[in-house]
C-alpha positions, 0 to 999 in steps of 0.5 A: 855244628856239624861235619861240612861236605866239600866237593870238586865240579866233575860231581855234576851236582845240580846247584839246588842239590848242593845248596839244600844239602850245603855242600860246597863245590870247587870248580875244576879249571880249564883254558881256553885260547891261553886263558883260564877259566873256572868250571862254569864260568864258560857257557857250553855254546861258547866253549863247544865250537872250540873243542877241537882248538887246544883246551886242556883242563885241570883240577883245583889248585891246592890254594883253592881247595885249602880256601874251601876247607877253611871256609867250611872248617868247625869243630866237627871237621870236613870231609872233602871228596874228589872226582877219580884220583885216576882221573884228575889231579884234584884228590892230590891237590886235596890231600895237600890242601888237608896237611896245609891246613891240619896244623891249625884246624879247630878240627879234622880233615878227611879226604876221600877219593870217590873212584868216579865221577859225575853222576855218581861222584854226586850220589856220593856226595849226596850220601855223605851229605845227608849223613851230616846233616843228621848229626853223623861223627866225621867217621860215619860221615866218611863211612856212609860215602865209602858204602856209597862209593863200594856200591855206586855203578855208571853206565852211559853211551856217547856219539864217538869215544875219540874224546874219551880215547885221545884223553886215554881214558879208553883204550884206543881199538875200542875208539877205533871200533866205535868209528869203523862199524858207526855204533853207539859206544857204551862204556862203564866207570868203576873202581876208577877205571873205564871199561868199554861195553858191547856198543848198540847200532842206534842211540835208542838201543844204546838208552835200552841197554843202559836201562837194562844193565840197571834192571839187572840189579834190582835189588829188592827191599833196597833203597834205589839212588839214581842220577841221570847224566848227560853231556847237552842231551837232558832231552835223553837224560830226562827220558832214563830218569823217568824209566826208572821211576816207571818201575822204582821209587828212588829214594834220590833222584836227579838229572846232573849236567855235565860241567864244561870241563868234563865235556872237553873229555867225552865230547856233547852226547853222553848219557848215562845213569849212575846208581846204587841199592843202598840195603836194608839196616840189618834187623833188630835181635 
């Protein structure tokens, strides 16, 4: 046996990256003209047109969340981590789902708040994920996702912040900033929060300061992990992930699509890149 990873649909996993590492995901939900949908079930060229129509979205139900914990329990526990509890309602529901099931569970139940979403909310989990499959104690499985989470970056740029500002994920100057001068808004996620950036004039400078604000931490004798993120532009996605294998070869490496769900909140558009230098183990005495 060993401990079973269970995540939320904002992680923007590849589905061949969960399944290799068994990783359970729990669609986030959304409504759509009344009705609801699970993350994914919606294709993208039908829910785009309707953006602007009346969409609001919501994490999984705690029901959801506790069917997935008891799917995946043993006796080696689950850990289960949640897209931003600043941003979504799911680490709440997950923390329910965990008290409603640790009455009768053969094992335990940890819930772990990620502080970060896409991208790096999946390199987060893949961390924690291949620390289960080799064998790791549901502690060190939790503890190699909190060393991901302390050291895990995102930085994209999107078309426009007005779906980011109208969610009140940005402050609203930085929205209006955005359309008054027609710029490449950037912004940063960590710690739970988002921050805007110093915007770029066209969208190829945009991608080079991305890349830049990586180049910058290059931390030498470290392990890089890397995912490239995007909202229906992989073209642009694609063409960051393969910069950074120009000069680094990361020990993981992926391009995640945003899910329906977080499209309703940034628009189609966003590139990024999530990443962060895991150290060297501290040398034998």
């Amino acid at each position: 046996m060993t401990v079973a990873v269970v995540t939320d649909s904002a992680a923007a996993l590849p589905a061949e990256v969960a399944a290799g590492l068994d990783v359970t995901v729990v669609p986030l939900l959304l409504t759509v003209g009344g009705v609801q949908h699970r993350d994914g079930d919606l294709p993208l060229y039908e829910l785009l047109p309707r953006l602007d129509g009346g969409v609001t979205t919501s994490g999984p139900t705690p029901a959801q969340l506790q069917a997935a914990i008891e799917k995946r329990m043993t006796t080696d526990g689950v850990v289960v981590l949640t897209i931003a509890s600043t941003m979504s309602s799911t680490h709440d529901a997950a923390v329910l789902a965990a008290d409603s099931v640790a009455a009768d569970a053969p094992g335990p139940v940890r819930v772990v708040d990620t502080a970060t979403a896409a991208g790096a909310q999946g390199l987060v989990v893949v961390h924690a994920a291949r620390a289960a499959a080799r064998g790791a104690s549901i502690d060190e499985v939790e503890a190699a996702a909190r060393a991901a989470i302390e050291r895990v970056q995102l930085v994209a740029t999107v078309d426009s912040l007005d779906r980011l500002v109208a969610s009140g994920r940005v402050p609203g100057l930085a929205g209006r900033a955005g359309r008054l001068l027609n710029v490449n808004p950037l912004f940063r996620f960590h710690g739970g929060h988002v921050g805007s950036l110093r915007p770029a004039f066209t969208r190829d400078a945009a991608l080079e300061r991305i890349l830049g604000r990586w180049r910058k931490t290059y931390a030498g004798g470290s392990r890089l992990h890397v995912a490239a993120l995007h909202a229906v532009d992989e073209e642009a996605a694609t063409h960051l992930l393969e910069e950074v294998r120009a000069t680094v070869d990361p020990a993981t490496a992926f391009v995640g699509s945003f899910s329906s769900v977080m499209v309703v909140h940034t628009g189609p558009g966003l590139v990024g890149l999530a990443w962060w230098w895991e150290p060297p183990p501290p040398a034998d005495r």
